[in-house]
C-alpha positions as CSV (number, residue, x, y, z in Angstrom):
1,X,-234.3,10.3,-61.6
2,X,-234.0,9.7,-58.0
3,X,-232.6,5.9,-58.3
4,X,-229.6,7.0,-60.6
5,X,-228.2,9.7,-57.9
6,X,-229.0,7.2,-55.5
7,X,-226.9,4.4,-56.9
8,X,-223.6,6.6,-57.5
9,X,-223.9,7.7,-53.8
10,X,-224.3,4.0,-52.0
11,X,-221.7,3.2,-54.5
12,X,-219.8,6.0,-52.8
13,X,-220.5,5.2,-49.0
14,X,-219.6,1.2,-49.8
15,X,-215.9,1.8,-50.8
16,X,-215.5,4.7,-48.0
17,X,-216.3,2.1,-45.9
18,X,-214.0,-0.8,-47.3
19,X,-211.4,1.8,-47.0
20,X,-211.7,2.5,-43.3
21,X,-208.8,0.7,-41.0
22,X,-210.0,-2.0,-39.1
23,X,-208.7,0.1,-35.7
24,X,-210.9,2.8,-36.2
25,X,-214.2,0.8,-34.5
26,X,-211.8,0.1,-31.7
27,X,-213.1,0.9,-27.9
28,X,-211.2,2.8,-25.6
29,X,-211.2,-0.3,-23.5
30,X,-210.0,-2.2,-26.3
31,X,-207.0,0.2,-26.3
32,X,-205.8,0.1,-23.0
33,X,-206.7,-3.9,-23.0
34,X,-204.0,-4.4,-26.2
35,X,-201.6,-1.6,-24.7
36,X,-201.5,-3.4,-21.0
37,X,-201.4,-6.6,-22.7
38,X,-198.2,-5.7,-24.6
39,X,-196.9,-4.9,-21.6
40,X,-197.6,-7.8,-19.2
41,X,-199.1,-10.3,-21.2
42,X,-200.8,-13.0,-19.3
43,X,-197.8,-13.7,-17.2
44,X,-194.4,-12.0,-16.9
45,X,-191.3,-12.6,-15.3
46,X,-188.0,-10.3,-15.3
47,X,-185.5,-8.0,-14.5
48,X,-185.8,-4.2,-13.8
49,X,-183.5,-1.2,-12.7
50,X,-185.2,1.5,-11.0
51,X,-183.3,4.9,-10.2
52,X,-184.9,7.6,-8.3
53,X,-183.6,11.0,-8.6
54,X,-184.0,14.0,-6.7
55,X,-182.0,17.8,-6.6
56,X,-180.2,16.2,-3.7
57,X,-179.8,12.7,-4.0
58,X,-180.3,9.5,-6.7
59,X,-180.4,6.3,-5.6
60,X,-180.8,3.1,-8.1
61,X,-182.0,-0.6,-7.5
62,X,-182.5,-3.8,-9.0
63,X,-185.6,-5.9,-8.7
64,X,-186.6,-9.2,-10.0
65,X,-190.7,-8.9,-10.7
66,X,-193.0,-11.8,-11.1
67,X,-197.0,-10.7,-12.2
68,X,-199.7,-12.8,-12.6
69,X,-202.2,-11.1,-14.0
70,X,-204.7,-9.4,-13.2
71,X,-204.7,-11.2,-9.5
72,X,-201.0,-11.2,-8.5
73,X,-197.7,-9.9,-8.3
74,X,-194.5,-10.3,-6.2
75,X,-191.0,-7.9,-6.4
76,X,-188.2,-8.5,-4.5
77,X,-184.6,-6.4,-4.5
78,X,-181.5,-7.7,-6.1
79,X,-179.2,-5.0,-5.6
80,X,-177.0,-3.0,-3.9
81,X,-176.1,-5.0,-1.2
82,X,-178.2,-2.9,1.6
83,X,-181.5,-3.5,0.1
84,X,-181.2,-6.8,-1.3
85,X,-184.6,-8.9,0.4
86,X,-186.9,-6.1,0.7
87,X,-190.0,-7.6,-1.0
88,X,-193.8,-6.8,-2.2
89,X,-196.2,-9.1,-2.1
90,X,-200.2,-8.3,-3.9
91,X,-202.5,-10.8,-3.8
92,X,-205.8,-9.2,-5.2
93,X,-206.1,-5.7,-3.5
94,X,-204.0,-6.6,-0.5
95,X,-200.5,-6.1,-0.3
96,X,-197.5,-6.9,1.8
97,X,-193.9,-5.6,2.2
98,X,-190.8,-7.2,3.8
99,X,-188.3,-5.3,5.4
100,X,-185.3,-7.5,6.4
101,X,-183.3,-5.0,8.1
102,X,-186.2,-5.5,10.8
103,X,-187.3,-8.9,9.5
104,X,-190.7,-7.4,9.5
105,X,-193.2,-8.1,7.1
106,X,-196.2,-5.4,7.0
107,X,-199.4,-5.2,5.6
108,X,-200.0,-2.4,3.5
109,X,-203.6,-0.9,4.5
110,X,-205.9,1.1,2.1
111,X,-205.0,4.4,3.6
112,X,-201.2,4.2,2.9
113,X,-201.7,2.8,-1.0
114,X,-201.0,6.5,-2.6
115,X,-197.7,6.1,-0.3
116,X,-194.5,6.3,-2.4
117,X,-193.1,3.1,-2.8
118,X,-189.2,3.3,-1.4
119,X,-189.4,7.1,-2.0
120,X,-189.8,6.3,-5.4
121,X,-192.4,8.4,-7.8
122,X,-194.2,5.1,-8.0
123,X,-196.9,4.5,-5.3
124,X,-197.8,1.4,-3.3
125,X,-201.0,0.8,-5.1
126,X,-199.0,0.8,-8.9
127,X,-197.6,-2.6,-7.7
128,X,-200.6,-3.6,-5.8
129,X,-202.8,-3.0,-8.8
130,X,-201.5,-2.9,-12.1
131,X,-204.4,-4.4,-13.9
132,X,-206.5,-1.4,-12.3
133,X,-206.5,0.4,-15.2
134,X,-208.4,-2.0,-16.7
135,X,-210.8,-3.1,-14.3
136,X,-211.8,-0.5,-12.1
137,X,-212.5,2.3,-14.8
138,X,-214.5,3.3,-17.7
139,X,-213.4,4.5,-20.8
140,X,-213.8,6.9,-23.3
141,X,-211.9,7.3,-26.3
142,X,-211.3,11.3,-26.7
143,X,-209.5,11.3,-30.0
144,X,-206.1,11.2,-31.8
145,X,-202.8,13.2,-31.0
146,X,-199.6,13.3,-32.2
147,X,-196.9,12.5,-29.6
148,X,-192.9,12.5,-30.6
149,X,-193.8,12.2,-34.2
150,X,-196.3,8.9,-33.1
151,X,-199.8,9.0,-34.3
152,X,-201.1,8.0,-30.9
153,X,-205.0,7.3,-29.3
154,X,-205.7,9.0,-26.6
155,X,-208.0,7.3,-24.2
156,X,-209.7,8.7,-20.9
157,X,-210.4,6.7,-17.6
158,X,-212.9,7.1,-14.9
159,X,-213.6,5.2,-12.2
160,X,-216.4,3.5,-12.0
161,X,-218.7,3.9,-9.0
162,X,-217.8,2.4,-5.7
163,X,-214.0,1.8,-7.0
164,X,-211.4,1.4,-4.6
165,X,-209.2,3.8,-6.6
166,X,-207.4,6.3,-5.8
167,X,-207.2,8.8,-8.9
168,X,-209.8,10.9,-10.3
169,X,-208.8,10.6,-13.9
170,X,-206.2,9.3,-16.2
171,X,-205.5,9.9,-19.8
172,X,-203.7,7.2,-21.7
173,X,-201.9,7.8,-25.1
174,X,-201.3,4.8,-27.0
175,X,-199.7,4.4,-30.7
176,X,-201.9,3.7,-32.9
177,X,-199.6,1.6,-35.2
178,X,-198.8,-1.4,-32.5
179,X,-200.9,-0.4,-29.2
180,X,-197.0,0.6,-27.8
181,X,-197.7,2.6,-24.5
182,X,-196.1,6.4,-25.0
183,X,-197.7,8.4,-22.0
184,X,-199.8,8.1,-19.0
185,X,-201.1,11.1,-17.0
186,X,-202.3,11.5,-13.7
187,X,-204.8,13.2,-12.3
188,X,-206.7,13.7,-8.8
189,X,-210.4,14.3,-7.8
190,X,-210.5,18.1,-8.5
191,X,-208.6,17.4,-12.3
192,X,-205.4,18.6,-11.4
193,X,-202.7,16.7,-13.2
194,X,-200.4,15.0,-10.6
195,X,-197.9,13.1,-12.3
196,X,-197.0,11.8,-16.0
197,X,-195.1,8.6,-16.5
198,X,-193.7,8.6,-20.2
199,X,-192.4,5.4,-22.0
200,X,-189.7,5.4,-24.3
201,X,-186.4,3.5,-26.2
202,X,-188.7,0.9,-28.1
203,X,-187.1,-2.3,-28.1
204,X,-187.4,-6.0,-28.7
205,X,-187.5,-7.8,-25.5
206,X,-189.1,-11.3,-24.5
207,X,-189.8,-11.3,-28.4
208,X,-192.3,-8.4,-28.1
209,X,-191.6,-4.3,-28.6
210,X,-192.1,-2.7,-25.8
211,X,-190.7,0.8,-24.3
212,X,-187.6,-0.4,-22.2
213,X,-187.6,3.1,-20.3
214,X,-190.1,4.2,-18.2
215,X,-189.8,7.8,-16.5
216,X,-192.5,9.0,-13.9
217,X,-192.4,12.6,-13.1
218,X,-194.4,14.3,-10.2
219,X,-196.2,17.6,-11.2
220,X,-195.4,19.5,-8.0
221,X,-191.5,18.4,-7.8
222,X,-189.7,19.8,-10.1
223,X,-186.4,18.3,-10.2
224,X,-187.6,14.6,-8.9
225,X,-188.1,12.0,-11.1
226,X,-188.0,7.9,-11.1
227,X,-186.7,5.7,-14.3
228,X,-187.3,2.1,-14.9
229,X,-185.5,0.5,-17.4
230,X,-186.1,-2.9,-18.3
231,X,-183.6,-5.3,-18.6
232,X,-185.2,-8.8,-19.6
233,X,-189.0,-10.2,-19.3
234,X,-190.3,-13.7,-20.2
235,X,-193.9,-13.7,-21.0
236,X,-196.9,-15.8,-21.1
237,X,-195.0,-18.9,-19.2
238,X,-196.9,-21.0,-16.0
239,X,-195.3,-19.6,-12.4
240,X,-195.2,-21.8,-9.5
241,X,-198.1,-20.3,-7.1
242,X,-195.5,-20.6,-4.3
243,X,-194.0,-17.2,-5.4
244,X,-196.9,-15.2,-4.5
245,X,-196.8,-16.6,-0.4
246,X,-196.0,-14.4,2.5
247,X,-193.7,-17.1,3.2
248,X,-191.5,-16.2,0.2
249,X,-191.0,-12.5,1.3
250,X,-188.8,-14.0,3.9
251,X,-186.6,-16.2,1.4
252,X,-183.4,-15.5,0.3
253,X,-182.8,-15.3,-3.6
């Protein structure tokens, strides 16, 4: 009596478990790992435009971005004409800017990293540490959401002890489909939500589909807001060590 209900219901539990998408025994590491590496890939070179808007004023720039990842980045602006040289250098957790109105370069110390970067929404320690996500956090995947008609993960961060970070909490929300990044939030020691950076206008670029626009919006400034659009990337391709040198914030070109 007892073996015939027991076959029927193992019989049961083996094709529920056949059925069950290969995703759903992802980690919330996992997540953010395939999400960041859609975005960066190993390597990445190419060409942004950043536009910073406020109730007052906008102000837009071009920058030519080279990451090595997870160790190393370098930035450096194309356009308009009166910013064209200022550069960011990270090497690790240290970083570096160029000012050639000055022709200055400075080093960026740990109390100044939650600095905007340019007066942008973006901070110093974004572009010192893009691969902290990753590596300086826990994670913990807190369930499913729908986001502009996207089934999307949503995955919590927080920092690991001793951590050289400088946010209390984030919570990632990632498509579930293809890993495509769709929102980011922001949040301090006390669990306040600072800032949100949303991603949007999927597209094909450096044969991948990423979000081409990237809009960061400050909680506590209404009205101020800062837009990345990406214009071209080449991915996973060797670049020369040279271009992550304090020497080459001082170059031309």
């Amino acid at each position: 009596m007892f073996r015939s209900r027991l076959i029927p219901i193992l019989t049961i539990a083996f094709f529920c478990s056949q059925s069950l998408p290969a995703s759903a025994a992802l980690s919330g590491t996992e997540i953010i790992e395939n999400a960041e590496n859609l975005l960066w890939g190993k390597t990445a070179v190419g060409e942004f435009d950043m536009t910073i808007t406020t109730p007052t004023w906008a102000r837009s720039l071009s920058l030519h971005v080279w990451m090595d990842l997870p160790t190393r980045s370098f930035l450096r602006i194309t356009a308009p004409a009166k910013d064209v040289g200022i550069s960011s250098l990270r090497i690790g957790s240290e970083m570096w800017n160029y000012l050639p109105a000055i022709e200055r370069t400075i080093k960026i110390p740990p109390s100044l990293m939650l600095q905007p970067w340019l007066s942008s929404d973006f901070t110093n320690d974004d572009l010192a540490k893009p691969s902290s996500k990753i590596t300086d956090y826990t994670h913990r995947l807190l369930g499913e959401k729908r986001i502009d008609e996207n089934d999307a993960y949503q995955v919590e961060g927080l920092p690991k002890p001793n951590a050289a970070v400088v946010w209390g909490r984030f919570v990632y929300s990632v498509r579930k489909s293809d890993f495509v990044p769709l929102k980011l939030e922001y949040y301090d020691e006390r669990g306040d939500l600072i800032r949100t950076l949303t991603f949007s206008d999927i597209r094909s670029v450096g044969g991948r589909s990423i979000p081409t626009l990237w809009e960061m919006r400050p909680q506590t400034k209404p009205g101020k807001k800062t837009t990345i659009t990406v214009k071209s990337l080449n991915y996973d391709k060797p670049i020369n060590s040279d271009i992550f040198s304090i020497r080459n914030l001082t170059q031309k070109g």
